[in-house]
ROVOMI-168617 format. One line per field, with one value per residue: x, y, z of N, C-alpha, C in turn; residue in one letter; residue number from 1. Coordinates in Angstrom, 3 decimals. Example, Ala and Ser with C-alpha at 12.3 -4.5 7.8 and 13.67 -1.06 7.14 Angstrom:
ROVOMI-168617
n.xx: (13.190	12.850)
n.yy: (-5.690	-2.250)
n.zz: (7.800	7.080)
ca.xx: (12.300	13.670)
ca.yy: (-4.500	-1.060)
ca.zz: (7.800	7.140)
c.xx: (13.200	12.900)
c.yy: (-3.300	0.030)
c.zz: (7.800	7.870)
residuo: (A	S)
num: (1	2)
end
This chain:
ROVOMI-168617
n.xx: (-80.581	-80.503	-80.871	-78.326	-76.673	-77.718	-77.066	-74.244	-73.710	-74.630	-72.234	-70.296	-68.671	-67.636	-69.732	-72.138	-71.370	-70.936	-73.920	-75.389	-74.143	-75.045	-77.654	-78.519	-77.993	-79.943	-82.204	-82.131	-82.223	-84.893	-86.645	-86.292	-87.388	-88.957	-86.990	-85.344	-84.679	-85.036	-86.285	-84.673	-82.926	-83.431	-82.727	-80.936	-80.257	-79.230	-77.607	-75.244	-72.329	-72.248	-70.801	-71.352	-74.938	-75.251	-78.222	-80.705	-79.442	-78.476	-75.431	-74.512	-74.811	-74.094	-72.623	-74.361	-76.296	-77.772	-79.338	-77.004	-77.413	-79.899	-79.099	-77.506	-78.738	-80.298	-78.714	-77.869	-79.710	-79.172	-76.707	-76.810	-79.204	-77.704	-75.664	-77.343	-78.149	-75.761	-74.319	-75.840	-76.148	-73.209	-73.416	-74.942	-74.525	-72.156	-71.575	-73.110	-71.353	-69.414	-70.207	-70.994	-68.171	-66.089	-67.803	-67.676	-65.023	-62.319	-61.983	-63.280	-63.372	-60.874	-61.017	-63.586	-62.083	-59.802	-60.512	-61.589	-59.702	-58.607	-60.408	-59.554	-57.638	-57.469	-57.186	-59.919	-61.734	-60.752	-61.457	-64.637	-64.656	-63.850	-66.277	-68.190	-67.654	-67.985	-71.454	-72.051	-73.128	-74.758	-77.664	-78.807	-77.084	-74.415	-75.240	-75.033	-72.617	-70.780	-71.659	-71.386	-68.083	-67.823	-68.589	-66.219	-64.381	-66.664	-66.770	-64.930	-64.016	-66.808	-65.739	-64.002	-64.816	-67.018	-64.651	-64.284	-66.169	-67.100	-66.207	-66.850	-68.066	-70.523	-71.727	-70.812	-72.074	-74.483	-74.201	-73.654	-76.598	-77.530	-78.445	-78.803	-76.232	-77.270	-79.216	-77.289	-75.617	-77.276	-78.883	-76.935	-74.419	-74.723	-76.081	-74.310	-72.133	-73.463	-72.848	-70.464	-70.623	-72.864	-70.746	-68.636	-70.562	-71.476	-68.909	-68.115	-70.154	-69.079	-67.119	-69.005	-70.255	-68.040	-67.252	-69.083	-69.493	-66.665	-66.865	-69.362	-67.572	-66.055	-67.800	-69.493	-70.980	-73.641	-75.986	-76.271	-79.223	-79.485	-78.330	-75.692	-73.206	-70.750	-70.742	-71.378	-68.774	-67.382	-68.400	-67.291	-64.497	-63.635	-63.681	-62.435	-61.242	-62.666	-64.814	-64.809	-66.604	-68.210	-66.866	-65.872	-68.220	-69.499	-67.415	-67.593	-69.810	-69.195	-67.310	-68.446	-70.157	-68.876	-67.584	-69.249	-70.319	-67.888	-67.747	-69.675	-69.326	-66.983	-67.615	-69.503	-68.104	-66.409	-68.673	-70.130	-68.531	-67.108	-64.346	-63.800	-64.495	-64.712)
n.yy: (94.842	91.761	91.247	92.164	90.184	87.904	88.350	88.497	85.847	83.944	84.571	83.736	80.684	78.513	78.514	78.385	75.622	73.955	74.192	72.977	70.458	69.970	70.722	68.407	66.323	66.490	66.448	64.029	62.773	63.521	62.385	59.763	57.429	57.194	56.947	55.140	51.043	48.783	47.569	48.855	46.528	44.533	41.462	39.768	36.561	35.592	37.121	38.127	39.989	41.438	43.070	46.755	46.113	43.828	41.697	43.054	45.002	48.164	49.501	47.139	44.677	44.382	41.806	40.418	40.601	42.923	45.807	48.335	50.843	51.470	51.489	53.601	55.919	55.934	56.226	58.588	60.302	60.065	61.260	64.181	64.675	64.036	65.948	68.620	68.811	68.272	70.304	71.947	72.101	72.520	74.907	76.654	76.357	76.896	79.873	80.772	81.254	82.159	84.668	85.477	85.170	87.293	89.343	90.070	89.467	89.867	87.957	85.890	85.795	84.467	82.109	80.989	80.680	79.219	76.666	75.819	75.714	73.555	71.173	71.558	71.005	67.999	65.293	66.315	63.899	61.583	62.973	63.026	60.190	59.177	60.707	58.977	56.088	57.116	57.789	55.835	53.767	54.505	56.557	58.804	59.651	59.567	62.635	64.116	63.568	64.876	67.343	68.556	68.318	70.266	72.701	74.107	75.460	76.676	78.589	80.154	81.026	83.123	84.492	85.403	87.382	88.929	90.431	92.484	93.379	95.165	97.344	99.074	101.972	102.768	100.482	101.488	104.550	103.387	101.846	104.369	105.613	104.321	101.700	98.311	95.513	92.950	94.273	95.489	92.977	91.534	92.976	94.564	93.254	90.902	90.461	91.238	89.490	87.380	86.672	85.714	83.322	81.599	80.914	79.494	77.261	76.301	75.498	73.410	71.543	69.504	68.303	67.087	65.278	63.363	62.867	61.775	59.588	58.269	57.610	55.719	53.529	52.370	51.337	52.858	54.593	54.987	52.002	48.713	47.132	50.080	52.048	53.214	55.698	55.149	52.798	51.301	51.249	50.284	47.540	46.945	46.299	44.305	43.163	44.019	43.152	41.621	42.454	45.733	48.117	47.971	49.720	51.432	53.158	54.511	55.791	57.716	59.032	60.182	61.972	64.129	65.066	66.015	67.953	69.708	71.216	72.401	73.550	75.629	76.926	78.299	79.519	81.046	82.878	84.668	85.855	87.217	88.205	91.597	92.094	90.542	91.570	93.265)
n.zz: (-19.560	-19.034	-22.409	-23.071	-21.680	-22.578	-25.279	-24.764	-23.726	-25.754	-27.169	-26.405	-26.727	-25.367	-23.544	-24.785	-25.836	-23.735	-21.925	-24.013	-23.941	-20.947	-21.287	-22.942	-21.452	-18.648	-20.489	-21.634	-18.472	-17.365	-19.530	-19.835	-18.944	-21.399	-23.559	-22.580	-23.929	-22.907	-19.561	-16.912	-14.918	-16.368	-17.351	-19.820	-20.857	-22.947	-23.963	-22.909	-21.845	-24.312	-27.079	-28.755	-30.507	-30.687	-30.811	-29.200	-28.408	-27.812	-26.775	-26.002	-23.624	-19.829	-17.485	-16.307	-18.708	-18.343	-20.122	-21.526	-22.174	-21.536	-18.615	-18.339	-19.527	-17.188	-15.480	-15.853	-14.252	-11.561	-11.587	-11.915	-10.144	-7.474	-8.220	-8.386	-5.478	-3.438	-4.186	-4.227	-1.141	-0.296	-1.301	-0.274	2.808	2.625	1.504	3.379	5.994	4.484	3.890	6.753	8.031	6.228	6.218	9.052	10.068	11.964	15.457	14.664	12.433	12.074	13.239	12.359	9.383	9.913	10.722	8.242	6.647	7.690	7.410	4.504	4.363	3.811	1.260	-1.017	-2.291	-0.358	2.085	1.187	1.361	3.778	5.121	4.140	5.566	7.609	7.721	6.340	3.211	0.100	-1.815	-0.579	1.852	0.125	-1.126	0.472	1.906	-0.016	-0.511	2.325	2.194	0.036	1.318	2.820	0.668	-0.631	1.037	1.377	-1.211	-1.024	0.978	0.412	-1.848	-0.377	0.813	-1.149	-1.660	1.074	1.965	0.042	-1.329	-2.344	0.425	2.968	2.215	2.422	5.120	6.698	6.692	7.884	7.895	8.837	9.692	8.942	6.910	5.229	4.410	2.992	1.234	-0.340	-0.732	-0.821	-3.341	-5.280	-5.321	-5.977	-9.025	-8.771	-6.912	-8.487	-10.993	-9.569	-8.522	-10.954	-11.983	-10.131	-9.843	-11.403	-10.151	-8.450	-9.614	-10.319	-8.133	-6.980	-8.445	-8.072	-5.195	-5.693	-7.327	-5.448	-3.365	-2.073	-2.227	-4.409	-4.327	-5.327	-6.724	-8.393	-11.178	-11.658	-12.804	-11.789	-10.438	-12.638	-14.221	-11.960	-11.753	-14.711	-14.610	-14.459	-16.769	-18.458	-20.998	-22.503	-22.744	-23.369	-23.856	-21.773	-19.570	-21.545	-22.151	-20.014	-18.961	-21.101	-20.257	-17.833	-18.406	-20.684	-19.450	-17.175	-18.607	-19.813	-17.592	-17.129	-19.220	-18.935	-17.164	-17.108	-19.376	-18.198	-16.546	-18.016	-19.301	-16.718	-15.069	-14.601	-15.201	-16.714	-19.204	-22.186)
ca.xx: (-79.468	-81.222	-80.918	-76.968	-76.441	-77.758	-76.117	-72.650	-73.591	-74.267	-71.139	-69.312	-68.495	-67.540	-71.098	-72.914	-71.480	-71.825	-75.270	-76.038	-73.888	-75.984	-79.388	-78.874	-77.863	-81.632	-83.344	-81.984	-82.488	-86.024	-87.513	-85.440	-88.606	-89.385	-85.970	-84.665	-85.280	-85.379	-86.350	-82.979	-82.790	-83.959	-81.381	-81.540	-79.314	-79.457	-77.017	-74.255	-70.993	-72.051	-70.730	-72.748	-75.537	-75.316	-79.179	-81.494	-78.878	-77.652	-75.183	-74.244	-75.160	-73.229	-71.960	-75.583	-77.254	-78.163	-78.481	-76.252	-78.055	-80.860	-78.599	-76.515	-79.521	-81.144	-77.311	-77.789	-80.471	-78.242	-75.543	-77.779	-79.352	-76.346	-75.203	-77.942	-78.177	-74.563	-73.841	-77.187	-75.648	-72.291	-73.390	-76.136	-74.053	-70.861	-71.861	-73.685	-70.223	-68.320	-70.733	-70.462	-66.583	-65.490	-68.187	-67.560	-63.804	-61.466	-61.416	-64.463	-62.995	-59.520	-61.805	-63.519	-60.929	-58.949	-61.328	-62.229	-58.152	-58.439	-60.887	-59.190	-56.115	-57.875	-57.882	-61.182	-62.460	-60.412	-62.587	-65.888	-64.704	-64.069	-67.297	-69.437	-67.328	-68.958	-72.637	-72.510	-73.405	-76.321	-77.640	-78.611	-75.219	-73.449	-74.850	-74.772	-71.160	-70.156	-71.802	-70.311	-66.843	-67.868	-68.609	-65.108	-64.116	-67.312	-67.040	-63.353	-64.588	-67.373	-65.392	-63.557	-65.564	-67.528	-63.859	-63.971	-67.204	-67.810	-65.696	-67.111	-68.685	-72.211	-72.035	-70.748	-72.691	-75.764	-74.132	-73.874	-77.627	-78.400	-78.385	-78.188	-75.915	-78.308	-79.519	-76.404	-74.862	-78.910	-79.415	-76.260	-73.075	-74.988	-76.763	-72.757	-71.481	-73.969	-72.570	-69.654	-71.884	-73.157	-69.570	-68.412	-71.790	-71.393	-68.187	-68.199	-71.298	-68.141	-66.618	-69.948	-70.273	-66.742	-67.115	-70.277	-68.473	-65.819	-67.884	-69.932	-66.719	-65.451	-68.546	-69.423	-72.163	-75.465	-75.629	-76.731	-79.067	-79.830	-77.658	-74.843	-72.013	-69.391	-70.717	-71.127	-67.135	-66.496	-68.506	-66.565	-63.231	-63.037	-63.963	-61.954	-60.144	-63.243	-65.746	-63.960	-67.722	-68.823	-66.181	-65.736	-69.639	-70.207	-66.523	-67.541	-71.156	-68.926	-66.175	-69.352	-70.998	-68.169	-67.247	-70.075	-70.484	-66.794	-67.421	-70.173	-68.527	-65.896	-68.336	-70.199	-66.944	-66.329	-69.785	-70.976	-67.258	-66.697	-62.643	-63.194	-65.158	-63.574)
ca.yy: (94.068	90.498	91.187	92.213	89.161	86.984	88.625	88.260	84.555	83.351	84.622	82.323	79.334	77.563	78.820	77.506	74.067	73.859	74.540	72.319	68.771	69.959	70.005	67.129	65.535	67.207	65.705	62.450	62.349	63.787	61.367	58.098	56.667	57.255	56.600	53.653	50.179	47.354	47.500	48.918	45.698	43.086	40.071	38.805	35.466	34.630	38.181	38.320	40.646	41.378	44.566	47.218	46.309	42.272	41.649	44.233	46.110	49.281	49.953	45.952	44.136	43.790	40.871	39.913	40.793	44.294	46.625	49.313	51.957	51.976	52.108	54.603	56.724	55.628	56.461	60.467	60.740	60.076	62.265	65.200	64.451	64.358	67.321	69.485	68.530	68.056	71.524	73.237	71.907	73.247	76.381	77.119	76.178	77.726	80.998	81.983	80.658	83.077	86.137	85.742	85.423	87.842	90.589	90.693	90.215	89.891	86.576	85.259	85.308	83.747	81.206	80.114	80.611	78.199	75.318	75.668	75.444	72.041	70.291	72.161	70.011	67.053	65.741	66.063	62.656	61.267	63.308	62.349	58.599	58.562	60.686	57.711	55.310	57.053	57.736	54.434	53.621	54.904	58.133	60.785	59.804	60.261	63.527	65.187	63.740	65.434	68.512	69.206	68.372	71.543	73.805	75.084	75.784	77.882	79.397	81.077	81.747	84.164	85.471	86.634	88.310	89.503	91.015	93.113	94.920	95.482	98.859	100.027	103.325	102.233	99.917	102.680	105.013	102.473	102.216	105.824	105.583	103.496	100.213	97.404	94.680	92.174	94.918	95.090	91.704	90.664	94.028	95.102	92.588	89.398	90.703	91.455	87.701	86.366	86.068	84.431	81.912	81.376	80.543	78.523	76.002	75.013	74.813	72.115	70.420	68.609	67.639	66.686	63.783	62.503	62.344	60.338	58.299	57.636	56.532	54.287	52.690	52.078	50.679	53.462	55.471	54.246	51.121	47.701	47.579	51.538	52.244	54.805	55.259	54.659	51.708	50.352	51.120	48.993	45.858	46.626	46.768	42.542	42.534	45.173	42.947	40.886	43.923	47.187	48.834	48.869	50.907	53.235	54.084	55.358	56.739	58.804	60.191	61.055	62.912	64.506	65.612	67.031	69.077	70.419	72.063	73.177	74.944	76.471	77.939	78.833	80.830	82.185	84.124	85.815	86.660	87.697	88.623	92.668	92.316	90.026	92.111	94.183)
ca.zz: (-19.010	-19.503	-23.349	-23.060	-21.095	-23.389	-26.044	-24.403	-23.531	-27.368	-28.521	-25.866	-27.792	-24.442	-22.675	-25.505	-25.982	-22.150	-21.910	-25.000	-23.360	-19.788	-21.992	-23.287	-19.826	-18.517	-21.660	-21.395	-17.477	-17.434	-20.238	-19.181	-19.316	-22.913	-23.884	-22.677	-24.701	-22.265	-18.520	-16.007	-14.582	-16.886	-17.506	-20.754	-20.214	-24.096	-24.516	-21.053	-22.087	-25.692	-27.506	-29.011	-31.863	-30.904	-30.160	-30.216	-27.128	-28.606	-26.390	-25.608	-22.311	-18.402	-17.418	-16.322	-19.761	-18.894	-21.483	-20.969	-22.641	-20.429	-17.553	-18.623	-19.182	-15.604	-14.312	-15.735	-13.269	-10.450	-11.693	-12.003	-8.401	-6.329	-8.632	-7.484	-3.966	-2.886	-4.616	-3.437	0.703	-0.436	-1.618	0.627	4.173	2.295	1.195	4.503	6.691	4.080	4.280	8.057	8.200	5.470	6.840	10.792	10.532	13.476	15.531	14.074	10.499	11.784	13.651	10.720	8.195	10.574	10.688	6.864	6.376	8.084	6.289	3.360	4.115	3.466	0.105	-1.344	-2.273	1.118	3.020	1.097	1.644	5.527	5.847	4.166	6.143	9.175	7.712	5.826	2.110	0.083	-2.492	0.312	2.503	-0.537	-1.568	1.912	2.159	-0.980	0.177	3.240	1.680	-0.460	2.173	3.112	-0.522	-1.091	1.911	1.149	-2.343	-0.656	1.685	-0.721	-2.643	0.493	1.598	-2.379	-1.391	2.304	2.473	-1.318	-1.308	-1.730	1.530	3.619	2.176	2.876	6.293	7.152	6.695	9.388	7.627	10.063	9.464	7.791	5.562	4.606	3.574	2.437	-0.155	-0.757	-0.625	-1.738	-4.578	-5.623	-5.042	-6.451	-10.379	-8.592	-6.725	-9.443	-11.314	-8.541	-8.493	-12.116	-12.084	-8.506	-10.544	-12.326	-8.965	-7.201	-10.785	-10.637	-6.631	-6.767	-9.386	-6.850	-4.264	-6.513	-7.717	-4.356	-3.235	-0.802	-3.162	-4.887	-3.970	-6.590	-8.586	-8.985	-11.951	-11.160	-13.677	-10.892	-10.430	-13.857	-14.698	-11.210	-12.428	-15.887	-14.263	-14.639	-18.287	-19.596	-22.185	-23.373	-23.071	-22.768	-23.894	-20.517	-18.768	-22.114	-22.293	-18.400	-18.939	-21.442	-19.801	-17.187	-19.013	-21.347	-18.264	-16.531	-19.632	-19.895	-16.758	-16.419	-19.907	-18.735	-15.699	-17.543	-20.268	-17.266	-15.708	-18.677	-19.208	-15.617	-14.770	-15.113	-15.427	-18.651	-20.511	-23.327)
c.xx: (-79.590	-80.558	-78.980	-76.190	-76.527	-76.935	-74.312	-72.794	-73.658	-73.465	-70.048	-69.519	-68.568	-68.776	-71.844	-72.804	-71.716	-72.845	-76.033	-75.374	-74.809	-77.629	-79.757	-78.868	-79.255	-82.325	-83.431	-82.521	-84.242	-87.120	-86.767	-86.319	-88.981	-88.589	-85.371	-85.485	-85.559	-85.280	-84.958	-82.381	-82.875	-82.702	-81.858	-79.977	-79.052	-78.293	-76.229	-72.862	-71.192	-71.631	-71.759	-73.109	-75.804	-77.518	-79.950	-81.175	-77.817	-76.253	-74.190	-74.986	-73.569	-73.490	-73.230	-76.779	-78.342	-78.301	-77.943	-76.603	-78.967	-79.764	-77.697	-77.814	-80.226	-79.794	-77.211	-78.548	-79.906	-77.405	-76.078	-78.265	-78.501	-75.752	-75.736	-77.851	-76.843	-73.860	-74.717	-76.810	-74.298	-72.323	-74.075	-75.059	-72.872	-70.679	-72.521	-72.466	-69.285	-68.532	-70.476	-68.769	-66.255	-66.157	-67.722	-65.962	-63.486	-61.503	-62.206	-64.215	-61.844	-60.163	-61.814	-62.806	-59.976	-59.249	-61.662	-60.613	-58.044	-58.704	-60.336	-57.898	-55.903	-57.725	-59.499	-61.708	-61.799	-61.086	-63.910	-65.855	-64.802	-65.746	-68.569	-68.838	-68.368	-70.605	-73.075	-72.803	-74.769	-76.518	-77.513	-77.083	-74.223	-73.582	-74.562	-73.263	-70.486	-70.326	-71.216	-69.214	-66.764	-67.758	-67.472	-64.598	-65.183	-67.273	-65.658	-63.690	-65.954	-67.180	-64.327	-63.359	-66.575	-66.096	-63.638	-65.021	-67.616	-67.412	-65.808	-68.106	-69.743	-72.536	-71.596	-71.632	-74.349	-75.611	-74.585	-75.611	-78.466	-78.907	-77.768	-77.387	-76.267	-78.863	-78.209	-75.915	-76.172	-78.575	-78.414	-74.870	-73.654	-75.506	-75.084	-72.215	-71.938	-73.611	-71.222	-69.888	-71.913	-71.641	-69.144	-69.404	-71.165	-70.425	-67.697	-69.169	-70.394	-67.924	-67.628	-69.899	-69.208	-66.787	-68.255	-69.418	-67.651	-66.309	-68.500	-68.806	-66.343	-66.592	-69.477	-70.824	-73.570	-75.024	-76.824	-78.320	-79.336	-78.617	-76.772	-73.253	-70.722	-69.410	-70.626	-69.632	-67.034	-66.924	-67.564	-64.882	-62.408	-63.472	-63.539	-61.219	-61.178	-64.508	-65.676	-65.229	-68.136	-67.878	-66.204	-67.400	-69.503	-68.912	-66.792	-69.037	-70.383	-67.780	-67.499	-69.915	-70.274	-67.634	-68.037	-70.184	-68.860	-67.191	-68.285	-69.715	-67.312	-66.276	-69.068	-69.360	-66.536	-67.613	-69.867	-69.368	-66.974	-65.244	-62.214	-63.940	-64.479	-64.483)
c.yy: (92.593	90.399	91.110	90.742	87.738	86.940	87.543	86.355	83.756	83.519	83.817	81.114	77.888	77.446	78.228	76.504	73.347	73.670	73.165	70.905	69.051	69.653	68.992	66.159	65.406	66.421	64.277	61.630	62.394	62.808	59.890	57.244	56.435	56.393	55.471	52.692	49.095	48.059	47.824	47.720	43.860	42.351	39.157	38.057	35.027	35.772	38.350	39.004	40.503	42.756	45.042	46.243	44.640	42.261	42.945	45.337	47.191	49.653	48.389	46.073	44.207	42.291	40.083	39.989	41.677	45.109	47.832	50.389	52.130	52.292	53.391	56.009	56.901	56.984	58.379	60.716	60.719	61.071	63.713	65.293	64.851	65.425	68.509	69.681	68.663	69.577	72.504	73.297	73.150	75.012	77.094	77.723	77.528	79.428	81.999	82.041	81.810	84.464	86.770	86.434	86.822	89.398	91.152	90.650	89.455	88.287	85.972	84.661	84.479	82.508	80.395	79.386	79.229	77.099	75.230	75.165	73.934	71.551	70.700	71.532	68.684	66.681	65.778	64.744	61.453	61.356	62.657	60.829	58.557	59.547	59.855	56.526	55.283	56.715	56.485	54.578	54.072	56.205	59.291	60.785	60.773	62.105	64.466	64.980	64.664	66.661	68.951	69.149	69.883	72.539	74.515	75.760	77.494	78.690	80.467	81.620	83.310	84.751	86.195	87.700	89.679	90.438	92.631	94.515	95.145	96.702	99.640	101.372	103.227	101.794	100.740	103.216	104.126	102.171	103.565	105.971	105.030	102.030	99.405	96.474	93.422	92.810	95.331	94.141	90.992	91.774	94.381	94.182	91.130	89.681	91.002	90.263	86.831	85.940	85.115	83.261	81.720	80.152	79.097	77.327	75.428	74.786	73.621	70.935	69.294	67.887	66.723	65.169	62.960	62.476	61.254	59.265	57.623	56.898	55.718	53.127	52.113	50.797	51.120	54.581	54.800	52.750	49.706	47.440	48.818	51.591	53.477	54.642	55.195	53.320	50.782	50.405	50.516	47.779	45.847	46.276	45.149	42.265	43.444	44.526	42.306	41.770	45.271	47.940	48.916	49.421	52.075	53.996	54.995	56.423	58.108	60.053	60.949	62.361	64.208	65.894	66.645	68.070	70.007	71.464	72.913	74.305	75.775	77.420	78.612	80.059	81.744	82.995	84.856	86.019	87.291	88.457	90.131	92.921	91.234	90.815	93.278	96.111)
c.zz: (-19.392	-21.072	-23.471	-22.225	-22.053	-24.594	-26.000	-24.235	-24.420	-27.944	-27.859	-26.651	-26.396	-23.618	-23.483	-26.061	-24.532	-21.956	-22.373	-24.417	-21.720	-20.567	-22.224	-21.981	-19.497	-19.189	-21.122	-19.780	-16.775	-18.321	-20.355	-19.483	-20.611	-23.771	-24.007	-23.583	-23.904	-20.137	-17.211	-15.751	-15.094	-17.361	-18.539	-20.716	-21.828	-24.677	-23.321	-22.400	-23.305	-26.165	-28.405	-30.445	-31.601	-29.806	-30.849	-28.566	-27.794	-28.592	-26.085	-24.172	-21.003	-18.681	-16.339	-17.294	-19.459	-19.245	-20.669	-21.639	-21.597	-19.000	-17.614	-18.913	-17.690	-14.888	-14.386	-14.605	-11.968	-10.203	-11.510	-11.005	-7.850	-6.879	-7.946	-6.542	-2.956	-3.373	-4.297	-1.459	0.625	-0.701	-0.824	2.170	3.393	2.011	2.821	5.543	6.000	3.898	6.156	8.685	7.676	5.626	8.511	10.808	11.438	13.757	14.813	12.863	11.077	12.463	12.805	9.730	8.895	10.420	8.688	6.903	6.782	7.578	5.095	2.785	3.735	1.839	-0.294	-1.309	-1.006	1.502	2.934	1.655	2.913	5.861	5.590	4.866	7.469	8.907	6.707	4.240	1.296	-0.816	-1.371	1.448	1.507	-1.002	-0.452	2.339	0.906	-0.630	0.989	3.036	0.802	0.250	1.870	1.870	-0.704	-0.124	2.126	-0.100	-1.655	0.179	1.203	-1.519	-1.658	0.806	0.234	-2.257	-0.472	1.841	1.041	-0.937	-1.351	-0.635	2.256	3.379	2.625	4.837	7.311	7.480	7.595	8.682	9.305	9.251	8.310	6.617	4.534	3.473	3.183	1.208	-0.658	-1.356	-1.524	-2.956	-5.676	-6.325	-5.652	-8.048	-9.968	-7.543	-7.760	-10.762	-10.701	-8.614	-9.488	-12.779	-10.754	-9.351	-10.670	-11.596	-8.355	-8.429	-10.179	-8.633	-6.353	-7.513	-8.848	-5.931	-4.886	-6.934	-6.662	-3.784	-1.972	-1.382	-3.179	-4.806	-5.164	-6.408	-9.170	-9.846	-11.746	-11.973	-13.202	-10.876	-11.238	-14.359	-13.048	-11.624	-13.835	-15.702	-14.624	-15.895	-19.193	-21.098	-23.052	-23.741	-22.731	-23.414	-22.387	-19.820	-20.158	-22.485	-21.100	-18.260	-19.782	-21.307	-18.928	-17.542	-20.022	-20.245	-17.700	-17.254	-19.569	-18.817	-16.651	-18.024	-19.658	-17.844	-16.637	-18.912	-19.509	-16.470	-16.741	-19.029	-18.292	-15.071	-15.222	-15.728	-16.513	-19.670	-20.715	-23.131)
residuo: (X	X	X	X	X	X	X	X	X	X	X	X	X	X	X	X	X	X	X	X	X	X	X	X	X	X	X	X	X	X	X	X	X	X	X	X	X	X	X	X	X	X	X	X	X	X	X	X	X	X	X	X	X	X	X	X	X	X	X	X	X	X	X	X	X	X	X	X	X	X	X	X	X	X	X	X	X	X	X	X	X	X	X	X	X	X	X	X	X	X	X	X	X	X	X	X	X	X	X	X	X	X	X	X	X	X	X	X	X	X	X	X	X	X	X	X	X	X	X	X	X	X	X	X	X	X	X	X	X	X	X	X	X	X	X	X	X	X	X	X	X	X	X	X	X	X	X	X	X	X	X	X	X	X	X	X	X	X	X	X	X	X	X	X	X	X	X	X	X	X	X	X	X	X	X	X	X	X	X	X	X	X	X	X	X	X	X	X	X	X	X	X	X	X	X	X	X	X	X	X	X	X	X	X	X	X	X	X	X	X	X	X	X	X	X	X	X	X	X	X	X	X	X	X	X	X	X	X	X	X	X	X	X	X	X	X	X	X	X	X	X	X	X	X	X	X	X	X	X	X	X	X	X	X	X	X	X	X	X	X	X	X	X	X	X	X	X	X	X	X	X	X	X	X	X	X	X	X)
num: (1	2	3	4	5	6	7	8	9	10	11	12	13	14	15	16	17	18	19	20	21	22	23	24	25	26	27	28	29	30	31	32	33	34	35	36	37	38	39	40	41	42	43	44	45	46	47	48	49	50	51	52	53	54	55	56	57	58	59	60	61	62	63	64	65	66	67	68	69	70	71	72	73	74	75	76	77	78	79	80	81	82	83	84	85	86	87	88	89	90	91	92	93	94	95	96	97	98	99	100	101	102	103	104	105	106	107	108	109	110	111	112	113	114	115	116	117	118	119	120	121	122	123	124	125	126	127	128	129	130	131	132	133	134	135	136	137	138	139	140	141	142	143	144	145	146	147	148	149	150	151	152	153	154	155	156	157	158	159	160	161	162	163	164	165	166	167	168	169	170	171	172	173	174	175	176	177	178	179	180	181	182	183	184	185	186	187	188	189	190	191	192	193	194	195	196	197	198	199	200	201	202	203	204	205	206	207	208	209	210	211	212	213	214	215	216	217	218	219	220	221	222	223	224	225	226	227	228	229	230	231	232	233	234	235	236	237	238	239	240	241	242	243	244	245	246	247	248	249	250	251	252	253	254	255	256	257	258	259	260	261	262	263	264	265	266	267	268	269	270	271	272	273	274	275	276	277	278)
end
């Protein structure tokens, strides 16, 4: 199975340029250290708002003469963070909220389903904003606000899927048997769900970037001087005409970034997906 999997996943074109703009993300965020050329923070005053190649700044300098290569590598590590984390809350809380609902049914599910529908009415990055209004500014605010903004989403996505295979002929038959409940939706139903978990994560990854990004721009995210590519397109936002390099670099890690993961999600549903394959 492993081998047929892989198979099917190298001949995606969209799964394997996916993969390959996430690797590189990984690479770049993992050896940051190696990588960069001048210190995150260092202020060379002899180079302020230069474009790329002036000096010895690859990438040019901010509008305090810091290079923007190193930060823009610093800033993957962020993106990648709050990716994980804010999509590991979402998926975690969301998935057990939609095994619950979508297995027991009755009021319980219209309960749920009710309250998810609320926050559901929200827009997304609204919501994230008034809930760092409440828990204040900062990385772990932001990724636990992004997270729980996920919840309700994943949690209709797996009750979804939970509603496709409770009453299948295996789980009965596993019923009939004297399965309890938990042995149930643990051995039988989640082991199911899980290629679309799976789906769902890395395609949200995209969302959880461009929502940190939001909050950093606002001024409600990572907060100065940690490098966060929301934040470097808001300091660029007043020098777009004399140095339009720093908003189109961090614009395009984040457009890079978010590609990447949506094509992967989008090569991993027709891979892992039975009703796309030929």
């Amino acid at each position: 199975m492993k081998k047929r999997f892989l198979k099917r996943f190298f001949k995606s074109k969209q799964a394997v340029v996916g993969l390959a703009l996430i690797l590189t993300n990984v690479i770049v965020a993992l050896f940051a250290p190696l990588i960069v050329t001048h210190p995150v923070d260092e202020m060379d005053f002899m180079y302020i708002l230069t474009l790329p190649g002036e000096g010895d700044h690859l990438l040019g300098t901010d509008d305090y003469g810091r290079d923007l290569f190193s930060r823009l590598v610093y800033g993957s590590q962020i993106s990648l963070m709050v990716g994980i984390i804010a999509v590991g809350i979402g998926a975690l809380i969301g998935t057990l909220i939609g095994l619950i609902s979508g297995y027991y049914g009755g009021f319980l599910d219209g309960l749920i389903m009710r309250i998810m529908d609320a926050l559901l009415s929200f827009p997304y990055v609204l919501l994230a904003i008034a809930m760092m209004a409440v828990l204040g500014p900062g990385l772990f605010n932001a990724m636990l606000a992004i997270g729980i903004v996920m919840i309700p989403s994943f949690s209709r996505v797996v009750r979804s899927a939970v509603l496709n295979y409770k009453n299948e002929e295996f789980v009965t038959a596993a019923r009939l048997m004297g399965g309890s409940n938990l042995w149930l939706i643990t051995f039988h139903i989640l082991p199911n769900i899980v290629p679309t978990i799976i789906i769902y994560a890395s395609l949200n990854f995209a969302g959880a970037i461009i929502s940190e990004a939001t909050l950093s721009f606002l001024g409600l995210g990572i907060q100065p001087p940690t490098p966060s590519w929301g934040s470097m397109l808001s300091e660029a936002k007043n020098y777009l005409q004399t140095t339009p390099t720093m908003a189109v670099f961090p614009g395009l890690a984040i457009l890079l970034s978010c590609l990447g993961f949506n094509l992967l999600g989008d090569g991993l549903r027709d891979v892992l997906d039975p009703r796309m394959r030929s």
